[in-house]
C-alpha positions as CSV (number, residue, x, y, z in Angstrom):
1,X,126.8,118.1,439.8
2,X,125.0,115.3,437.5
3,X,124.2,112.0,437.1
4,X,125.9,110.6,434.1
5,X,125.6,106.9,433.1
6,X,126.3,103.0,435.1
7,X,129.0,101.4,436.6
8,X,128.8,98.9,433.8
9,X,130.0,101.8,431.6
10,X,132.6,102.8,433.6
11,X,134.7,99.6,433.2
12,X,134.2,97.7,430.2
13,X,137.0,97.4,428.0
14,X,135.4,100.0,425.3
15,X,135.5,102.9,428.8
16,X,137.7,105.1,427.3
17,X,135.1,106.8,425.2
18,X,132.3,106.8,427.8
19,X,135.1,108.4,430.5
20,X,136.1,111.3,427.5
21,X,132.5,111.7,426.7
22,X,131.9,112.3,430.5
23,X,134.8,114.9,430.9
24,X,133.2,117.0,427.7
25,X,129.8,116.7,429.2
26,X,129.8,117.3,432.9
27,X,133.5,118.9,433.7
28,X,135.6,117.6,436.3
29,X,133.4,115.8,438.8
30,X,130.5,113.9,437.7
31,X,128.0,111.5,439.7
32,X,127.6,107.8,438.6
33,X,125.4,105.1,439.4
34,X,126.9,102.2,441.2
35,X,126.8,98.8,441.6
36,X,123.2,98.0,442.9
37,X,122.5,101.9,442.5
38,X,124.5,103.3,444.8
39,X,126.1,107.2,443.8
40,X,129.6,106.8,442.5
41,X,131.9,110.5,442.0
42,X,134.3,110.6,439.1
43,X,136.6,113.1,439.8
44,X,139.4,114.7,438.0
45,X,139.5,118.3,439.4
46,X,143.9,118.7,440.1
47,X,143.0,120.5,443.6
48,X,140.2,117.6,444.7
49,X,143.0,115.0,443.6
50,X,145.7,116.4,445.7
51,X,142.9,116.9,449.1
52,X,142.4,112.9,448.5
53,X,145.6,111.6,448.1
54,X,147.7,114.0,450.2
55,X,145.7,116.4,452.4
56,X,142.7,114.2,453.3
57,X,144.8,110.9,452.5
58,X,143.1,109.5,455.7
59,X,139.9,109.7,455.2
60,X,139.9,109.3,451.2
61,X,141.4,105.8,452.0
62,X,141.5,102.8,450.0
63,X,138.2,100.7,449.0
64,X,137.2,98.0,451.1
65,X,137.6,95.5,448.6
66,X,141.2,96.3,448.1
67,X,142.2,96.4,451.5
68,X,140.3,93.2,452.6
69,X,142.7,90.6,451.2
70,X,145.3,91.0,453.6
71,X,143.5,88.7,455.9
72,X,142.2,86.1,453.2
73,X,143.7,84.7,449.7
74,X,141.2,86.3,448.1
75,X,142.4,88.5,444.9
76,X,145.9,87.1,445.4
77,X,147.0,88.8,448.4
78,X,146.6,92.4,447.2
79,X,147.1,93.7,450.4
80,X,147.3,97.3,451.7
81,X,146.9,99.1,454.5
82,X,145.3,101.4,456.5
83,X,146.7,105.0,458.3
84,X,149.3,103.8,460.8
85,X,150.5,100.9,459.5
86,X,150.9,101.1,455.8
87,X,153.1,104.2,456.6
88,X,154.8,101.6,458.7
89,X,155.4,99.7,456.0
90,X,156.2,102.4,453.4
91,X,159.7,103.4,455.4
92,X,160.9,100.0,455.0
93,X,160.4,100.1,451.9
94,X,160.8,103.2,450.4
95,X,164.5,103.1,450.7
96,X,165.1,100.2,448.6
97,X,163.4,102.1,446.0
98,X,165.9,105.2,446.0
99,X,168.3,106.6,443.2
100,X,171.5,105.2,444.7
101,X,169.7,101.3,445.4
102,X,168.6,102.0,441.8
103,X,172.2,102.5,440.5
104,X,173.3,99.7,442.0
105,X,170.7,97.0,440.3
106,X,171.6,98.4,436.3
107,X,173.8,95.1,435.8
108,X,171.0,93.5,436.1
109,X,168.3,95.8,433.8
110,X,170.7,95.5,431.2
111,X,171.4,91.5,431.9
112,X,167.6,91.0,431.7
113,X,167.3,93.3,428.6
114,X,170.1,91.8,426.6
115,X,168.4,88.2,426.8
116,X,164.9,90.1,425.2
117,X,167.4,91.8,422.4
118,X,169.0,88.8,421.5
119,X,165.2,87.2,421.7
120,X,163.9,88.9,419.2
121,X,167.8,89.1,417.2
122,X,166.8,85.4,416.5
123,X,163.3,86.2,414.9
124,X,164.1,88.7,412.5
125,X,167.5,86.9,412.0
126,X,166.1,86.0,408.2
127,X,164.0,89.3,408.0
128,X,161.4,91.5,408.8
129,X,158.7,89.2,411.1
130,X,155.4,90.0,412.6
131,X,156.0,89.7,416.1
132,X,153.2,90.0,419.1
133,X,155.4,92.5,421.0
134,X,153.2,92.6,424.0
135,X,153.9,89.1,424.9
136,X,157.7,89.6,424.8
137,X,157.8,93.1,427.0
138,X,155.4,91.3,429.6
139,X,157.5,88.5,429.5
140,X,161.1,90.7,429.6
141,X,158.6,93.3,432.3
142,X,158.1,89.5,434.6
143,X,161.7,88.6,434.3
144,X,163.1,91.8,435.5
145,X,160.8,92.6,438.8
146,X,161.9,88.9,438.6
147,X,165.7,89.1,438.9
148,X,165.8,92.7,440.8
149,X,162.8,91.9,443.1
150,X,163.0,88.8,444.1
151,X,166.3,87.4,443.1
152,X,164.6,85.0,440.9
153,X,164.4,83.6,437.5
154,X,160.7,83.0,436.1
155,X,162.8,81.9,432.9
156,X,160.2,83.3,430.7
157,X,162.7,84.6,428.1
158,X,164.0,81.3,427.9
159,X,160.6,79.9,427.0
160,X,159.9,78.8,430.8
161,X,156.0,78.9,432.1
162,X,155.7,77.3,435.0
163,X,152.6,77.1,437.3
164,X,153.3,80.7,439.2
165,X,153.7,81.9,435.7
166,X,150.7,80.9,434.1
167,X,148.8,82.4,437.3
168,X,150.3,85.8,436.6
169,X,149.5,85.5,432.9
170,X,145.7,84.7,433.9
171,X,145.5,87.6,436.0
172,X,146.7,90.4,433.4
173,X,143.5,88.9,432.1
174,X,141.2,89.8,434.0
175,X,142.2,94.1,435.2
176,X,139.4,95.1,432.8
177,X,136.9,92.9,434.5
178,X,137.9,93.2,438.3
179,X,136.6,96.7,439.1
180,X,132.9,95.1,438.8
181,X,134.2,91.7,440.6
182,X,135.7,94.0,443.5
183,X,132.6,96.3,444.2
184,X,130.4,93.0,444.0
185,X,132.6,92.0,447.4
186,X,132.5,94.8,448.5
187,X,129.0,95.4,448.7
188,X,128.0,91.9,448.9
189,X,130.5,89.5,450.9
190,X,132.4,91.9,452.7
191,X,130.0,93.5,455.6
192,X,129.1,89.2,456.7
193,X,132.8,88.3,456.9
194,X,135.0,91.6,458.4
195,X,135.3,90.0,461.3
196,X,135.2,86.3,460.3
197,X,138.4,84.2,460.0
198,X,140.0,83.8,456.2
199,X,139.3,80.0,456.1
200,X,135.6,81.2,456.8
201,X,135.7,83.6,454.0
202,X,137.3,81.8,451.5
203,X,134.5,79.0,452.2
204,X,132.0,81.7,451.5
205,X,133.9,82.9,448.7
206,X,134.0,78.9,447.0
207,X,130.3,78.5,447.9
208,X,129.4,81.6,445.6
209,X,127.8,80.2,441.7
210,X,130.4,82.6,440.1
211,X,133.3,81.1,438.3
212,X,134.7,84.2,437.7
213,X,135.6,84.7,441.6
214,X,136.5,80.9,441.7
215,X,139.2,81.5,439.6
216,X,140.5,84.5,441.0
217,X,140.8,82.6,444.1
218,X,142.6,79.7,442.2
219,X,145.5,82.1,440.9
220,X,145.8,83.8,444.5
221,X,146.2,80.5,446.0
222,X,148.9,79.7,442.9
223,X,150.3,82.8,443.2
224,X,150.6,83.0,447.3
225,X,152.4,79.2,447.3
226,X,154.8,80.4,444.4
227,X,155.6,83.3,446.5
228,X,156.2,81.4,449.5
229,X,158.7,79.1,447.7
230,X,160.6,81.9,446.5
231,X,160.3,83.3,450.0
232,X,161.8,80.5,451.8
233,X,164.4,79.8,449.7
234,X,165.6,83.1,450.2
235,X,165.5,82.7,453.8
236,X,167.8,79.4,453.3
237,X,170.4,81.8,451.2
238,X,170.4,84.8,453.9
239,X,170.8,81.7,456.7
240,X,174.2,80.8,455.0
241,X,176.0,84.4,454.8
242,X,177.0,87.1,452.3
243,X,178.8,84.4,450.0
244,X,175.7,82.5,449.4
245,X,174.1,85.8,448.6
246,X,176.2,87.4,445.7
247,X,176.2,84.5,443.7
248,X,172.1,84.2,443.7
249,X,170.2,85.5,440.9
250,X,169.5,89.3,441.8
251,X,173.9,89.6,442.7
252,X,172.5,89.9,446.7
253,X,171.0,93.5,445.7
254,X,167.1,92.1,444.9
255,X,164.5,93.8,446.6
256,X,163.1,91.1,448.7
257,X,166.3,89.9,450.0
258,X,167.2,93.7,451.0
259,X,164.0,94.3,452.4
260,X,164.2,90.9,454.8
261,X,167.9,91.7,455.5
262,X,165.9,95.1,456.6
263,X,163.1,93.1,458.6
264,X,165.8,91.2,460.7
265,X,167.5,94.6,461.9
266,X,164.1,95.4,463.1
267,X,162.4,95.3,466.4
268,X,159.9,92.6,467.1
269,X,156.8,95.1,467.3
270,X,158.4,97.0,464.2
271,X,159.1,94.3,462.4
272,X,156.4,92.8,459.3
273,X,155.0,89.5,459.6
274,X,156.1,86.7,456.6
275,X,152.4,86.9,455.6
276,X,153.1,90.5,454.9
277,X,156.1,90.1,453.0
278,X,154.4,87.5,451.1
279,X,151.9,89.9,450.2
280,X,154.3,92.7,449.2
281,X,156.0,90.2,447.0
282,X,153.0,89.5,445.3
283,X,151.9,93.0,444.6
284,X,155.4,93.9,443.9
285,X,155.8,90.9,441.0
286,X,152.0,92.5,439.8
287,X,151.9,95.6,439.3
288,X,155.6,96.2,438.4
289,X,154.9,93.9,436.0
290,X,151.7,95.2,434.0
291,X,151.8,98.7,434.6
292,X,155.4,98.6,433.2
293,X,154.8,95.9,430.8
294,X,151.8,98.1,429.3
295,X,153.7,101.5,429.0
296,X,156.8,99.9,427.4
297,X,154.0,98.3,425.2
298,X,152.4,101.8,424.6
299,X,155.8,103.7,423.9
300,X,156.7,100.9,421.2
301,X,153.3,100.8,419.4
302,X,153.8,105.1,419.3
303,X,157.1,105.2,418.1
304,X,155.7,102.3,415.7
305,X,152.9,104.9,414.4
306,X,155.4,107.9,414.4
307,X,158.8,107.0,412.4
308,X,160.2,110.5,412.6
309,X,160.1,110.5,416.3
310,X,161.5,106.7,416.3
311,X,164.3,107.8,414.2
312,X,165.0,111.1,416.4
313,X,165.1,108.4,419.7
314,X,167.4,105.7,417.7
315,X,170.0,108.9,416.8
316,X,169.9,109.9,420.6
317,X,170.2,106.7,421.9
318,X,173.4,105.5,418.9
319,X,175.1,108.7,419.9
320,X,175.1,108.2,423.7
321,X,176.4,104.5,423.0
322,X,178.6,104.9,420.8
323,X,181.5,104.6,424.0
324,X,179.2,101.9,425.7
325,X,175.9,100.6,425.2
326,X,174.9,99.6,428.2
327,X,174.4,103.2,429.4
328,X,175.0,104.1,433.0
329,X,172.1,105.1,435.4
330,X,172.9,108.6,435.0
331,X,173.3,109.0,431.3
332,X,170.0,107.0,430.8
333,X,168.2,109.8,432.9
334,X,170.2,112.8,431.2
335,X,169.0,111.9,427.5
336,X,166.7,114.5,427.1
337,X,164.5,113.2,424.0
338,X,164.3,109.2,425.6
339,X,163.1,111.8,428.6
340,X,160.1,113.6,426.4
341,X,159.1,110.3,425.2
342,X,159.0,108.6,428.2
343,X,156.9,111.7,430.0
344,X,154.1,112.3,427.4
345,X,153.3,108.8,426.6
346,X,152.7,108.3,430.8
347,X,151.3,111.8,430.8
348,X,148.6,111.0,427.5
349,X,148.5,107.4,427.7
350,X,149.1,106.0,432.2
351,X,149.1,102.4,432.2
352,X,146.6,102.6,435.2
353,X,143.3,104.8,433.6
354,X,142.4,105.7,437.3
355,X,142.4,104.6,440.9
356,X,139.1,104.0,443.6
357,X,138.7,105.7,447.6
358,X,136.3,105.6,450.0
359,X,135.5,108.5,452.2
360,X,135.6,107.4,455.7
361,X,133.7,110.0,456.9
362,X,131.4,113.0,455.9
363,X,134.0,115.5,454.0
364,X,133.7,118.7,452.3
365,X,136.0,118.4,448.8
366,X,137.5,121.7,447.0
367,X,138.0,122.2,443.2
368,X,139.8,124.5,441.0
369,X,137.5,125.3,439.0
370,X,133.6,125.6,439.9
371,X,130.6,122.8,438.3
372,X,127.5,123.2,438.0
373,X,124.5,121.5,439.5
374,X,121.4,119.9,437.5
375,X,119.6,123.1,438.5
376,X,122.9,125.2,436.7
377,X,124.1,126.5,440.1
378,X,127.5,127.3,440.0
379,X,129.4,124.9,442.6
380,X,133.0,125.6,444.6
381,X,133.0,122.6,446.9
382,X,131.2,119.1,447.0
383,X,130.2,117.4,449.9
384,X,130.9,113.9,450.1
385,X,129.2,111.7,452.6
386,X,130.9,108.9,454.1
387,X,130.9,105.4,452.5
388,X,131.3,107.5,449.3
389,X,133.0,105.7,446.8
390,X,135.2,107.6,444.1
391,X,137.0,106.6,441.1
392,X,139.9,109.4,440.2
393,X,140.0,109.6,436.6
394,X,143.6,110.2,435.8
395,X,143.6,109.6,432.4
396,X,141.4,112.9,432.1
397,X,143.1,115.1,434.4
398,X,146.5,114.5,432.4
399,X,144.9,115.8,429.2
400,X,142.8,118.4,430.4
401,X,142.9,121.0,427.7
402,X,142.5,123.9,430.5
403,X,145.8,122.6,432.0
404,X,147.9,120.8,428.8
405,X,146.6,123.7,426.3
406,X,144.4,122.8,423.0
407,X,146.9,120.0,421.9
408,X,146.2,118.2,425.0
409,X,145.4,115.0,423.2
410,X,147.9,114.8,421.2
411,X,151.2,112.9,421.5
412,X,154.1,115.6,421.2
413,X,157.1,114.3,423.3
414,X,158.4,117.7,421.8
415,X,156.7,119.7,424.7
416,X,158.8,119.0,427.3
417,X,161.8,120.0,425.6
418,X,160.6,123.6,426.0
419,X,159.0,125.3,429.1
420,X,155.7,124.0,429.8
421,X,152.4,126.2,429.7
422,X,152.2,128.5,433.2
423,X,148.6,126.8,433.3
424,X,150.6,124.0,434.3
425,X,152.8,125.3,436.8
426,X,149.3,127.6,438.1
427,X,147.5,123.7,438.3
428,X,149.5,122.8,441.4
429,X,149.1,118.8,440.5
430,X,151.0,117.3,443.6
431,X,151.7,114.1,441.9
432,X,155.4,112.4,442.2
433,X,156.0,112.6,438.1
434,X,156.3,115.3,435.6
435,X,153.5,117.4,436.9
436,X,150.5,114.5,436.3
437,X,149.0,112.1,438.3
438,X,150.4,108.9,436.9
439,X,152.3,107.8,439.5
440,X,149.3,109.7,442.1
441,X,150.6,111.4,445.1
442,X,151.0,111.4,448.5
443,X,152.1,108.6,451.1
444,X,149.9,106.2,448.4
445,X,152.1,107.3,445.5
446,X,153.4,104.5,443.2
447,X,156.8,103.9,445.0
448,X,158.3,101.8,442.5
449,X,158.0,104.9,439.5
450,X,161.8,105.4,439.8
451,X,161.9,101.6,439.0
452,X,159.8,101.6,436.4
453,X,161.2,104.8,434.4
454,X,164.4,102.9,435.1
455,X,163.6,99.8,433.5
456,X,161.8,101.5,430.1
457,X,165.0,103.3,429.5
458,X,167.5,100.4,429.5
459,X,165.4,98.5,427.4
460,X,164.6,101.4,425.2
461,X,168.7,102.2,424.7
462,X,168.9,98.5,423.8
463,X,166.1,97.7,421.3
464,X,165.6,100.9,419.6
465,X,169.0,101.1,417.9
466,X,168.7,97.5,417.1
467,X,165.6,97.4,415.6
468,X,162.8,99.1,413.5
469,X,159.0,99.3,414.7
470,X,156.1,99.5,412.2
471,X,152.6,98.8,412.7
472,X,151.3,95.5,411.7
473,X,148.1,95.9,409.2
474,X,145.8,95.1,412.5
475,X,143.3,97.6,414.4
476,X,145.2,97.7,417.8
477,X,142.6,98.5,420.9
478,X,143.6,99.5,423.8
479,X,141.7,97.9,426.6
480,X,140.3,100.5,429.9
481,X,141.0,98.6,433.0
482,X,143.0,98.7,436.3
483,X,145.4,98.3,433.8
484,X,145.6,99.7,430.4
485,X,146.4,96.4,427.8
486,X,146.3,96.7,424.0
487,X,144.4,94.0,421.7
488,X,143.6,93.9,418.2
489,X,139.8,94.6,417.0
490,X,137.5,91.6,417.2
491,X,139.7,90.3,420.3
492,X,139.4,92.6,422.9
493,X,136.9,90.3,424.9
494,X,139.9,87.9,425.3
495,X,141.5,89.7,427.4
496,X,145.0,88.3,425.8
497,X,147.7,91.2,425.6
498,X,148.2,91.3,421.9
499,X,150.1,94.1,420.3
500,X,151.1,92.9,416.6
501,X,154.4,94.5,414.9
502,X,156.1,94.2,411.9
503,X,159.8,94.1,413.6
504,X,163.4,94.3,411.5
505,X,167.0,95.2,412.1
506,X,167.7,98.7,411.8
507,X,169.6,100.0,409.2
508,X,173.1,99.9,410.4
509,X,172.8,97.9,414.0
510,X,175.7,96.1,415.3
């Protein structure tokens, strides 16, 4: 196993070159420098991946730095948690994430994805118009997890931005620069304040010369009292009955009113604290909303670049709504081509380029297939001492050529309409989606995916036989962060989600 490279390559916004560059160079597990020189392991190796997130899930657990907030308003309450509890946690949730829950919410997918139809109806109404299309799925992506997860309007179709807003907005700005900002607490705030009190750390935390981490902890405090708000007025609602409760926003079938409903049927000792539903809103509203926000992004800008394959989708998706268009749960998930578009853009292109653990203790990790060392000794197994952090690459492991075949990198939605390669199948990727790691695996697995593929598929059936996609005369980048945004050449420093497109009616929309 080799050295290869900094941290400071790792996670600038140009990383996706530096991350290929490493996969072609050193294979599936490399060594990196970390912050202040400490050994990182990049790792991409399918059988390592399924010991850290299922087999060894307990000791490959979740940095430090992501797991401190629960106790401070640092990094606006991204809060997880550790062995016991956070399983705790997951079988309260996990059923309000199921297929029949899911079926339930589709009034209001297709409520929330009508309003960004007739959105962008009104901009082309006079012709073809360029049109920032990441800004509109982010806000459509905001109002959704909106209306089915919280039972709340943000308004941002309708032009709304209020403060909770504009905190969101400024925190999709900064993915691509908080890997660096977390391993700097990690390494250098969290050891003095483990076992201080919040108002303590956050002292520490406004004391620190770094306006960078200032402002971080300005949006968590924004974001924390907008979710509060939200929080107790749903309290006030469940308080006066069922009747109060249809008639909110989310039609008494939002996420965060189920889950509380949930929380009240619970003992005392099982039950979560506010503070911790306060922190699952927050992470719920977050990543539901850029992960999904930046695959819907991706999908469009694709089908934008490929017109045959655009055209292929829009005669699917007229065909199936030709009865209805607002599509039922289960004839969204039976079209098999919005299916094979949907899996190899998260297969090529995840919204989330990788994910960070810590090995709580000394471990001994397996791979498929062996490495060699810097003296060109073959290697079957890596030790891993404890305190070891490790960034899982899963943008290389879903287009490793020795797993996808030679086409690996390329963008064929065609592939899953026939059987897959039996070095797939022979891989053994224990991930929850379509034989990758998008969505991870394990009791850490994204537990909203079902959600998400949900929500990409109603807006899909709505907007692609309504509209035509083609790419604006603009360079489009796409960003390497925590989450994967796209910008336009000589902008990627802002950090602004900017994906121009040249957007018109399609030829024979209603």
């Amino acid at each position: 196993m080799k050295r290869a490279g900094h941290w400071r390559h790792m996670f600038n916004p140009y990383a996706f070159s530096f991350h290929e560059e490493l996969f072609r160079t050193y294979g599936t597990v490399a060594r990196v420098y970390g912050f202040l020189g400490d050994i990182q392991l990049v790792v991409s190796d399918p059988k390592a991946c399924n010991n850290i997130f299922i087999k060894d899930q307990l000791i490959f657990e979740q940095t430090e730095a992501q797991s401190f907030p629960k106790s401070s308003s640092v990094l606006a309450k991204f809060v997880t948690y550790l062995g016991v509890h956070h399983r705790r946690q997951r079988k309260l949730l996990n059923p309000l994430f199921n297929v029949n829950h899911l079926r339930h919410m589709i009034p209001i997918f297709h409520r929330v994805a009508r309003k960004l139809r007739g959105n962008l109806e009104l901009i082309v109404l006079d012709g073809p118009q360029e049109i920032n299309i990441a800004d509109w799925i982010g806000r459509f992506a905001l109002e959704l997890i909106g209306e089915a997860g919280l039972g709340y309007s943000f308004g941002t179709l309708e032009g709304r931005n209020d403060e909770y807003c504009r905190a969101l907005n400024d925190l999709t700005c900064f993915p691509g620069q908080l890997c660096p900002l977390l391993r700097f607490i990690e390494t250098c705030f969290l050891t003095s304040t483990r076992s201080s009190i919040p108002q303590f750390s956050k002292l520490v935390g406004r004391m620190l010369p770094w306006p960078k981490l200032n402002h971080l902890m300005d949006i968590s405090e924004t974001m924390n009292a907008g979710a509060r708000r939200i929080y107790e007025a749903k309290k006030r609602l469940l308080e006066l009955g069922d009747d109060a409760t249809i008639k909110q926003v989310g039609d008494g079938k939002d996420i965060l009113g189920l889950l509380m409903q949930t929380c009240a049927a619970e003992s005392e000792n099982d039950r979560p604290s506010e503070e911790e539903v306060l922190a699952h809103m927050t992470l719920l509203v977050f990543s539901a909303t850029d992960t999904t926000s930046s695959a819907l992004s991706r999908i469009l800008h694709l089908l934008a670049l490929y017109p045959d394959t655009q055209d292929k989708l829009r005669k699917e998706l007229k065909e199936a709504c030709e009865e209805n268009e607002e599509l039922t749960h289960d004839q969204l998930v039976s079209l098999p081509f919005l299916e094979a578009v949907c899996r190899e853009t998260l297969r090529l292109y995840p919204p989330g380029s990788g994910v960070m653990r810590t090995a709580r203790s000394d471990v001994v990790l397996p791979l498929s297939s062996p490495i060699h060392d810097i003296d060109g000794r073959e290697i079957h197994e890596i030790f891993v001492p404890k305190n070891t952090n490790l960034f899982i690459q899963i943008y290389n492991l879903n287009r490793d050529p020795s797993i996808w075949g030679s086409d690996a990198a390329e963008w064929k939605p065609e592939r899953w309409l026939a059987p897959l390669p039996e070095s797939v199948a022979n891989a053994n990727i224990q991930g929850v989606y379509a034989n990758t790691m998008t969505f991870i695996g394990g009791p850490r697995s994204c537990i909203g995916f079902k959600f998400s593929q949900l929500e990409m598929k109603v807006a899909l059936s709505l907007i692609i036989p309504t509209f035509r996609f083609t790419p604006a005369e603009v360079d489009v980048v796409w960003r390497f962060g925590v989450i994967v945004n796209p910008s336009v050449k000589g902008s990627v420093e802002s950090f602004l989600p900017q994906l121009p497109m040249v957007v018109s009616r399609s030829i024979g929309a209603p």
